[in-house]
Structures are given as C-alpha cells and as structure tokens.
MIDOSE-1310 file (N, C-alpha, C; in nm, 2 decimals, decimal comma, always signed):
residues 192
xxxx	+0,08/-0,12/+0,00/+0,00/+0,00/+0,00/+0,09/+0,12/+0,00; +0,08/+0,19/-0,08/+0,18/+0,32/-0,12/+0,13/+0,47/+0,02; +0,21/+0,53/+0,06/+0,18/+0,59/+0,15/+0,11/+0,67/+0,11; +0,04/+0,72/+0,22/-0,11/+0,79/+0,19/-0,04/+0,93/+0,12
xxxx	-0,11/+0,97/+0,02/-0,05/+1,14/-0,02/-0,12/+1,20/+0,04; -0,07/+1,35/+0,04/-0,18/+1,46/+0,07/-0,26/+1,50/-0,05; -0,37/+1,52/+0,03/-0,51/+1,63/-0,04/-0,41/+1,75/-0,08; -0,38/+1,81/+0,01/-0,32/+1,94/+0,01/-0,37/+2,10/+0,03
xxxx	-0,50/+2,06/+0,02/-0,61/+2,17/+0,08/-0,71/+2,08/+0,17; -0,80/+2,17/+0,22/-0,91/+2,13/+0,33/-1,02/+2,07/+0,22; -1,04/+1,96/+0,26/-1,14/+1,87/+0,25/-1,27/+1,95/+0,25; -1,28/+1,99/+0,36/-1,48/+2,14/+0,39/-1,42/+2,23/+0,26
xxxx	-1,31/+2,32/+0,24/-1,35/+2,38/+0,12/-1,32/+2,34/+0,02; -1,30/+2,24/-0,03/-1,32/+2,13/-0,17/-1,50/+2,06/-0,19; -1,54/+2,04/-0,03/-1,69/+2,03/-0,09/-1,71/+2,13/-0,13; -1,74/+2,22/-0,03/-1,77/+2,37/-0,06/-1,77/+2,45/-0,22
xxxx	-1,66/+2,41/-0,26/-1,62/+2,45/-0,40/-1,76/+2,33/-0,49; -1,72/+2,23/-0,41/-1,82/+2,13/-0,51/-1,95/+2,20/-0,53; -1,99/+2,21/-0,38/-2,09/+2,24/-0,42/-2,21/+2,42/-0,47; -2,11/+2,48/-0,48/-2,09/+2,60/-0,53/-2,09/+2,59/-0,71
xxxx	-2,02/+2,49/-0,72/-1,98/+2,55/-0,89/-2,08/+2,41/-0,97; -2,10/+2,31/-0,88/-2,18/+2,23/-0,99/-2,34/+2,20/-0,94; -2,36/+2,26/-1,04/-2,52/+2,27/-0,97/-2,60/+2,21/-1,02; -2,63/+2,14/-1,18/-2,69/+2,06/-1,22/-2,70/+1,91/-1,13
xxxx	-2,83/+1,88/-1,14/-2,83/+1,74/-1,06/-2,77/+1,65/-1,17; -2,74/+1,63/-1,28/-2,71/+1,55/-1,37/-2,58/+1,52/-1,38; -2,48/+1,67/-1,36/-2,38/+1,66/-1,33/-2,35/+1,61/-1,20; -2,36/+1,66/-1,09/-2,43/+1,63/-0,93/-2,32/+1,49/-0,94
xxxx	-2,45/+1,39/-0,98/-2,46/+1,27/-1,00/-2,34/+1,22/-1,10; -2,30/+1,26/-1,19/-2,20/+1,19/-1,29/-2,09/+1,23/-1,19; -2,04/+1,33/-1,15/-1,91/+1,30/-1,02/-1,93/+1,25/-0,90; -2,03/+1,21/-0,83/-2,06/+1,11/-0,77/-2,05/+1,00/-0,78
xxxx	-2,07/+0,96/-0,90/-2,07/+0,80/-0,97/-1,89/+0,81/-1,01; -1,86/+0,91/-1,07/-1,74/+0,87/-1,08/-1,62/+0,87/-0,98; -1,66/+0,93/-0,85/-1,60/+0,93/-0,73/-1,55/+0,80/-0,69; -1,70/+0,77/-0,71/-1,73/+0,63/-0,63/-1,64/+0,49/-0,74
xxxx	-1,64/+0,53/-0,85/-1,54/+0,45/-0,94/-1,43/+0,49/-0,89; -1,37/+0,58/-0,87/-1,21/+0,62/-0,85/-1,23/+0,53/-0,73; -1,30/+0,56/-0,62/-1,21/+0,50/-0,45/-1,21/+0,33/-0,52; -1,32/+0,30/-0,55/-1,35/+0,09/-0,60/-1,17/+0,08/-0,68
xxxx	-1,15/+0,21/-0,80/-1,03/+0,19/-0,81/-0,92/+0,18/-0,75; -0,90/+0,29/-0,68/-0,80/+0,36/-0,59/-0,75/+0,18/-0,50; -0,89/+0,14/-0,44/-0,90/-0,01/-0,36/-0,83/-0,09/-0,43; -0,85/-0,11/-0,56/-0,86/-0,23/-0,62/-0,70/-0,24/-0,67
xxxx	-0,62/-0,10/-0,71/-0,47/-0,09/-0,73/-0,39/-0,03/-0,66; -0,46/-0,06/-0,50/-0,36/-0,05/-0,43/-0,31/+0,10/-0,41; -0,40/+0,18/-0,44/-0,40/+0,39/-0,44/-0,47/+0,42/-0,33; -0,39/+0,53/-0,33/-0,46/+0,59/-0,22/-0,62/+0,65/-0,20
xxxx	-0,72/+0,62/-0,14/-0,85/+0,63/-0,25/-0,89/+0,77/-0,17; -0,85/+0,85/-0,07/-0,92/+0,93/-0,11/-0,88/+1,04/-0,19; -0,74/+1,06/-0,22/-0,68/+1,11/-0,33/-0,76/+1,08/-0,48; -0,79/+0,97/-0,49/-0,83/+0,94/-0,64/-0,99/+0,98/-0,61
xxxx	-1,04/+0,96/-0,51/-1,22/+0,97/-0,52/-1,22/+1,12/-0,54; -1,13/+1,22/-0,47/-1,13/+1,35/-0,50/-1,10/+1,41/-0,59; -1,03/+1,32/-0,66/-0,98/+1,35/-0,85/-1,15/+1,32/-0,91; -1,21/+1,24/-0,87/-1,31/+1,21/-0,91/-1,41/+1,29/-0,95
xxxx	-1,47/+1,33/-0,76/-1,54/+1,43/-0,76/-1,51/+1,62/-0,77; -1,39/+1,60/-0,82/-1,37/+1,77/-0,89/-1,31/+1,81/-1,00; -1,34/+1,65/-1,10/-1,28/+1,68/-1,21/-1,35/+1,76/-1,32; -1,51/+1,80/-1,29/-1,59/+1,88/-1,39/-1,69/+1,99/-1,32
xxxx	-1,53/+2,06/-1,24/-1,57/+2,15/-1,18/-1,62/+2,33/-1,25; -1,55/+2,31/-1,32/-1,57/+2,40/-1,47/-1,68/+2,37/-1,60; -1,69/+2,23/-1,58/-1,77/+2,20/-1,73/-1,93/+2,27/-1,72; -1,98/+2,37/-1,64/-2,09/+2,42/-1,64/-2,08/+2,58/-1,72
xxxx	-1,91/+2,60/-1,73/-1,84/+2,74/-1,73/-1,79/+2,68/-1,90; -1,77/+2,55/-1,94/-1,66/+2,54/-2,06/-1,71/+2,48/-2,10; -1,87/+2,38/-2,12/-1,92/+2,29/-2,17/-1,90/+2,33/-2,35; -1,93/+2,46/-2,38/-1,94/+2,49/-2,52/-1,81/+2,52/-2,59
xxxx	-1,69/+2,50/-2,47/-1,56/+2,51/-2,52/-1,46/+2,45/-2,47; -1,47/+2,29/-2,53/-1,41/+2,20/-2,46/-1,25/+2,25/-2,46; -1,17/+2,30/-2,50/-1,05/+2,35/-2,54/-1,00/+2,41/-2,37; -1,10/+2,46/-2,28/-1,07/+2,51/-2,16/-1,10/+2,45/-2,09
xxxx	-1,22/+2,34/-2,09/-1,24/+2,25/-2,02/-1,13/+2,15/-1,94; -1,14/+2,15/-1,75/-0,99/+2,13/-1,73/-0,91/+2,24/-1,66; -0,89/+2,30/-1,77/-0,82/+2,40/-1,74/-0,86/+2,53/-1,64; -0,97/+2,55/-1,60/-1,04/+2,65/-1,51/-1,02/+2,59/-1,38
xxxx	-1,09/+2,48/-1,38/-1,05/+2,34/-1,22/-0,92/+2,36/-1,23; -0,80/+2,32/-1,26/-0,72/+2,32/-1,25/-0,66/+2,48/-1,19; -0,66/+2,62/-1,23/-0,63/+2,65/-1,19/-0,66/+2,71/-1,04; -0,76/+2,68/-1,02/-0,85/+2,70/-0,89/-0,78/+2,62/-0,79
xxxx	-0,80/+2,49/-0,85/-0,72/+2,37/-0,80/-0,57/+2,42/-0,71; -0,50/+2,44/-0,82/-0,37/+2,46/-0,79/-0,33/+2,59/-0,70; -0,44/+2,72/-0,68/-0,44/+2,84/-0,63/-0,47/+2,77/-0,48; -0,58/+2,69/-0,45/-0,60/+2,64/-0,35/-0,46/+2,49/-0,28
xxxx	-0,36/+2,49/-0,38/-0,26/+2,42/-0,26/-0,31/+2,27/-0,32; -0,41/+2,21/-0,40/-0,52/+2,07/-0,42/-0,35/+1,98/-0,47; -0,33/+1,85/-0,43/-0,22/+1,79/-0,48/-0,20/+1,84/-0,65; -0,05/+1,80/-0,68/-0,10/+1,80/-0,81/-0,08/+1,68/-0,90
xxxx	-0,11/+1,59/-0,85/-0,13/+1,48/-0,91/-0,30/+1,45/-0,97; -0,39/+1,54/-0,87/-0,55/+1,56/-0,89/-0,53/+1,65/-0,99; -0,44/+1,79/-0,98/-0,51/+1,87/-1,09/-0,45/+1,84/-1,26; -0,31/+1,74/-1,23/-0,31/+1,66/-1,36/-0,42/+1,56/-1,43
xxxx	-0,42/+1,45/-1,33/-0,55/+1,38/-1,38/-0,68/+1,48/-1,41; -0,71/+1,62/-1,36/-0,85/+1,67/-1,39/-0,78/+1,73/-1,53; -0,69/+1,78/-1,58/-0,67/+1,86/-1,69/-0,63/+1,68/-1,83; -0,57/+1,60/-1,73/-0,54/+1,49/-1,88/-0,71/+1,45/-1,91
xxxx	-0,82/+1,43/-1,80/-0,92/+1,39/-1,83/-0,95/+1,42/-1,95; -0,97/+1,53/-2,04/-0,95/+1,61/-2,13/-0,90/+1,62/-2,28; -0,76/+1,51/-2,22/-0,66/+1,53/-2,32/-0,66/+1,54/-2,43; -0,74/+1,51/-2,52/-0,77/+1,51/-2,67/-0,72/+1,70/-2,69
xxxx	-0,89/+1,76/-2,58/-0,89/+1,87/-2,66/-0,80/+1,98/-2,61; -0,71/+1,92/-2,54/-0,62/+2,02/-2,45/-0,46/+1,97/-2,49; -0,47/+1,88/-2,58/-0,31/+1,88/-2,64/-0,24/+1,78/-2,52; -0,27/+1,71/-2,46/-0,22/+1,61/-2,36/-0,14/+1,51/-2,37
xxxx	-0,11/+1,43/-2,28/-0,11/+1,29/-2,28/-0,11/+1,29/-2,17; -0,20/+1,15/-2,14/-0,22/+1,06/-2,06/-0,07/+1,00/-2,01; -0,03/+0,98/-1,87/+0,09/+0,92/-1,84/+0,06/+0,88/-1,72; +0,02/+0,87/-1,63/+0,03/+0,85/-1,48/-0,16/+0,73/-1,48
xxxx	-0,15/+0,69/-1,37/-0,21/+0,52/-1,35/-0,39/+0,61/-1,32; -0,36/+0,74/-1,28/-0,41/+0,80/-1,20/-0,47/+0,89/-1,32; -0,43/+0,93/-1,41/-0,48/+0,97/-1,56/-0,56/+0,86/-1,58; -0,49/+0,79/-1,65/-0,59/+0,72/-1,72/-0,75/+0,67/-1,63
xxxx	-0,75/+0,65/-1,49/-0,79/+0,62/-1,42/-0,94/+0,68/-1,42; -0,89/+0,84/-1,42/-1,01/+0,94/-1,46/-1,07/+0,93/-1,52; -0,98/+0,91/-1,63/-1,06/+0,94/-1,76/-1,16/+0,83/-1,79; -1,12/+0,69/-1,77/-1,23/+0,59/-1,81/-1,31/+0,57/-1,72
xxxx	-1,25/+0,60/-1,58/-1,43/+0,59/-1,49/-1,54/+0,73/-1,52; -1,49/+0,84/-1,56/-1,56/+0,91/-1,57/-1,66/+0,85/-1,70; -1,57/+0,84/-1,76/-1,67/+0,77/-1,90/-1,76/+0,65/-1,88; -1,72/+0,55/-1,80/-1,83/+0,47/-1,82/-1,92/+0,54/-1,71
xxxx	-1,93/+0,58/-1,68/-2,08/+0,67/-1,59/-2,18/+0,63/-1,69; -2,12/+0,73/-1,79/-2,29/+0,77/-1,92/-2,25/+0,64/-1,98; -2,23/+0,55/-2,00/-2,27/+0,36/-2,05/-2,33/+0,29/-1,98; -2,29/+0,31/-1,83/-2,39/+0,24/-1,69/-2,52/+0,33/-1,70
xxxx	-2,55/+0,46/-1,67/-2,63/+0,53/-1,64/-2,73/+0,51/-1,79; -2,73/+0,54/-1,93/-2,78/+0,49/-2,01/-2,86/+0,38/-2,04; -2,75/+0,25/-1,99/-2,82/+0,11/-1,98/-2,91/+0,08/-1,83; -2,87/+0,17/-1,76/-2,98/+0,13/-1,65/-3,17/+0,21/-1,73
xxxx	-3,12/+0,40/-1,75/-3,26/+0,38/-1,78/-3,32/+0,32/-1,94; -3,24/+0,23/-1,94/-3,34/+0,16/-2,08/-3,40/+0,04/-1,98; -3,35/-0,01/-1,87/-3,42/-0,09/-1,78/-3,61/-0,03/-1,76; -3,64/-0,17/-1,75/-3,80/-0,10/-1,71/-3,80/-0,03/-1,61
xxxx	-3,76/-0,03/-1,54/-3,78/+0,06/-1,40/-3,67/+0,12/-1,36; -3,55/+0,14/-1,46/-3,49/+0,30/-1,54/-3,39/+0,25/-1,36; -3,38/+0,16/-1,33/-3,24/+0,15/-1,21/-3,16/+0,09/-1,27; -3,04/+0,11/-1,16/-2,91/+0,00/-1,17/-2,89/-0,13/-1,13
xxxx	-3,01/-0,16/-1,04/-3,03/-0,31/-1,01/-3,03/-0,40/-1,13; -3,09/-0,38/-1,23/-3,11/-0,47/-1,31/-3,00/-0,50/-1,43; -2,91/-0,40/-1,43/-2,80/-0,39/-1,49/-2,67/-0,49/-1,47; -2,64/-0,56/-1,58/-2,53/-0,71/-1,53/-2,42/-0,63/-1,65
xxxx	-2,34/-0,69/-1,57/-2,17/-0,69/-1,71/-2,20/-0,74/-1,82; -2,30/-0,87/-1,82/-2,31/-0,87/-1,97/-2,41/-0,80/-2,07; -2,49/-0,71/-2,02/-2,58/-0,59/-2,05/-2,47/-0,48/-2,13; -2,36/-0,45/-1,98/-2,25/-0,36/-2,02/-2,18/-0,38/-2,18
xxxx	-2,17/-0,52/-2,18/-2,02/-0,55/-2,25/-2,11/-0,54/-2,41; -2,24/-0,60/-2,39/-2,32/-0,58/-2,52/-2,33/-0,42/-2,61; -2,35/-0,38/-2,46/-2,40/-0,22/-2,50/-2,23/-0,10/-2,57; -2,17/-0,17/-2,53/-2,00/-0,11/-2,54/-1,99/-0,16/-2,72
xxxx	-2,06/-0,26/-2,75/-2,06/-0,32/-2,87/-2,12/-0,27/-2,99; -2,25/-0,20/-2,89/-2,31/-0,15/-3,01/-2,29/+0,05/-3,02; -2,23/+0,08/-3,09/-2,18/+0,22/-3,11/-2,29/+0,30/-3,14; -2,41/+0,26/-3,19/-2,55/+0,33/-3,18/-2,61/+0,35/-3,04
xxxx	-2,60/+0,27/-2,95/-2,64/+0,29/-2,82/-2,54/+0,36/-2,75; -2,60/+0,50/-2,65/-2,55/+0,61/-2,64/-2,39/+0,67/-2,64; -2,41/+0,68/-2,80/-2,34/+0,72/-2,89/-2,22/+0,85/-2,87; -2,24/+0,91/-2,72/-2,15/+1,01/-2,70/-2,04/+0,93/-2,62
xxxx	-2,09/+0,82/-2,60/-1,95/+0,76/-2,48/-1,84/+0,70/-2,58; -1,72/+0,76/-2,56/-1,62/+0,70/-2,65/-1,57/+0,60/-2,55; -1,62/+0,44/-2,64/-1,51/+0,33/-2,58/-1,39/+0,35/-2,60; -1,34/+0,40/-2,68/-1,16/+0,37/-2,64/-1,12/+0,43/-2,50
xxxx	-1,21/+0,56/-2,47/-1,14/+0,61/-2,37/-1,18/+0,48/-2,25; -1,28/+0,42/-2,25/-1,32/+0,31/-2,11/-1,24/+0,22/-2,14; -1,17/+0,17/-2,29/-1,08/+0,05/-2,29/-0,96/+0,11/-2,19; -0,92/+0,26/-2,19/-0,79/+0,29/-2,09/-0,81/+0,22/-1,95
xxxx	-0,89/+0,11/-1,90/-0,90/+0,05/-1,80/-0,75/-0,06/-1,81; -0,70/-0,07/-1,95/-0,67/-0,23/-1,97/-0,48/-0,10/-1,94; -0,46/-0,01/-1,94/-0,36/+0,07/-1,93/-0,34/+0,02/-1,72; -0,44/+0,02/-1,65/-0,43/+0,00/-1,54/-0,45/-0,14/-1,50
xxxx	-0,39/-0,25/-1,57/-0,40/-0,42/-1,63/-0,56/-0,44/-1,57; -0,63/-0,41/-1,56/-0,80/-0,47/-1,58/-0,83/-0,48/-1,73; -0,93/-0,59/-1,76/-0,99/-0,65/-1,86/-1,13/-0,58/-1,84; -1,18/-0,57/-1,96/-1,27/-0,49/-1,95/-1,38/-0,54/-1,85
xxxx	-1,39/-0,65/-1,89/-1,49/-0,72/-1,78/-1,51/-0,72/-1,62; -1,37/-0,73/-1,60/-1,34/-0,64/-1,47/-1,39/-0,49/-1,47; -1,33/-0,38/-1,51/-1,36/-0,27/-1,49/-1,55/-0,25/-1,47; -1,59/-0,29/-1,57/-1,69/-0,31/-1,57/-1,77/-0,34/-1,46
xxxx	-1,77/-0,40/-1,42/-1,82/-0,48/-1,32/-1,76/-0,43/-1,19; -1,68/-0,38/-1,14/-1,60/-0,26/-1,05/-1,69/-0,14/-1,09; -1,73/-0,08/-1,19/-1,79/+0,03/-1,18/-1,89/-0,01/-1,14; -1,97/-0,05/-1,22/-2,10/-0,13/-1,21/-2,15/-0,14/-1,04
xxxx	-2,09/-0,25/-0,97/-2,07/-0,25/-0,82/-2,06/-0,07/-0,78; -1,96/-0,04/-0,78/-1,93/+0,14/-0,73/-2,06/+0,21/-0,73; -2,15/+0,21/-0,86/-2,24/+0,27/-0,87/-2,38/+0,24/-0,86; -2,37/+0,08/-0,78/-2,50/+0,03/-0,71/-2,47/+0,11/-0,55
xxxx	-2,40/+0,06/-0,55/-2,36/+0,18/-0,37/-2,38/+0,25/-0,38; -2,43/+0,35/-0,45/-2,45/+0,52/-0,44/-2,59/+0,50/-0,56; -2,62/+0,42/-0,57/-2,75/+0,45/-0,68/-2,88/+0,53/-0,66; -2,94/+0,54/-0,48/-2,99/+0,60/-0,42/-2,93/+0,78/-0,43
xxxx	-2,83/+0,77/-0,42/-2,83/+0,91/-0,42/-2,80/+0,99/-0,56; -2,83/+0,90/-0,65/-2,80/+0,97/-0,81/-2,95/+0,93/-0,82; -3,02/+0,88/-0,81/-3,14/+0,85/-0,90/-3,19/+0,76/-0,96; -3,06/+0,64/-0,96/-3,04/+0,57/-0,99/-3,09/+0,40/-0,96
C-alpha cells in the first residue's frame, strides 16, 4: 500500500467549491458516480483512494463554465485547484481527463484512471434507464459489454477512452463490473 498522499487543501473547502460550482443534478450525480469508481479503483490498485475519489469528484468542476468550449475545459478546475494548494497529481489527472482537446497525454495510472471511470458513468447510467424501472439493479456486465458493442447505443460515450482501464491491467470485464458494483452503492443518491 503506497503511503497515503496529501489532499493538500481542506477537505470542507473542496466540498464547498463542489458544491458551489456544480449545480446541475445530472452533473451532481455523474461525479458522484465517478468518485465512487475512483475510490473501488483507488482499492482495487492498491492507491490511495481518497486522493483518487477526490480526483473524481472535482474533475468537472468547470464544465458548467466550458461545456461549449471544450478547449478550456480542465483548465479552469485546475487552476483554482492549484491556487488552492489541491495535490498535483489531482489537478493533472483533472486537466489529462480532457486530453484530446487540451493537447495532452495521458501518463500516470491515475490519468488514465479518470478518464475511463468518468466515461463509463454515461454507458452504466444509459443502460440502466433503458431498464423497465430505469435503475441500476437490473443492470449485469453482460448488458454492459453488449452495450459497449453496439456504437449506436449512447453514442457520446467513447469506448476507447473506457478500454484505458486495460492501461491499469483490468480487462474490460473487470472494470466493468468494478464500476457497475461502485455505482449500485450510491444508486440512491443519483437516482439511480
């Protein structure tokens, strides 16, 4: 177990910030869910998880300010991030989450880490409400792995970025099912 890192700022004003700047319950809920994927990660490789759950939940702390200009997106969190003292290993992973439209690369366990739990959110959360009764109970890995298959079904989620699970040696089926699990634990509080 790798020694615990610091946060680097106060925990009360990182909610605080949370909950100030993301106000959408849709968003709300997609860093919630993706939180909750980082710590199942964070567990699962041996990371420090509340460092990664915190990468989690303040990676799209800007996207209400940069949604129509992905090019910044990232980059606003980050600098807030960094003014406030936040590790910077968080405000890397929040700006690589991004990397396409910010000229990046992905390098750290902790990058890639982001980026594909944040992504499968919208693959889980999609295939739950095609369920009759629109929850995550009814949702199995082999539901997941079908739906990853078909590129017509919710067509904004880029698989390659959820295959970056296999950069952290999980198989997709694993990851899967790790998120899956993460986001039955918190399904109550998304809506889910």
């Amino acid at each position: 177990m790798p020694e615990t890192a610091s946060l680097g700022a106060d925990p009360r004003e990182l909610r605080r910030l949370f909950e100030e700047r993301v106000t959408t319950e849709s968003l709300r809920s997609h860093s919630l869910e993706t939180e909750a994927i980082m710590r199942h990660l964070a567990e699962r490789l041996g990371e420090d998880e509340d460092l990664w759950g915190w990468a989690g939940l303040l990676h799209d702390l800007d996207f209400e300010e940069t949604k129509d200009q992905p090019h910044r997106h990232g980059l606003m969190t980050a600098q807030v991030l960094e003014q406030l003292g936040v590790n910077p290993q968080i405000v890397r992973a929040i700006k690589a989450h991004n990397a396409e439209a910010l000229g990046l690369a992905r390098e750290t366990s902790l990058d890639c880490a982001l980026t594909c739990a944040e992504t499968v959110t919208g693959l889980i959360s999609a295939t739950a409400l095609v369920q009759p009764d629109k929850k995550l109970a009814g949702v199995q890995v082999n539901s997941l792995r079908k739906k990853m298959k078909d590129k017509a079904f919710a067509r904004n989620v880029n698989r390659e970025l959820i295959l970056l699970c296999e950069n952290l040696g999980l198989e997709q089926d694993e990851f899967l099912a790790l998120s899956l699990l993460a986001m039955k634990e918190i399904a109550g509080h998304v809506g889910l």
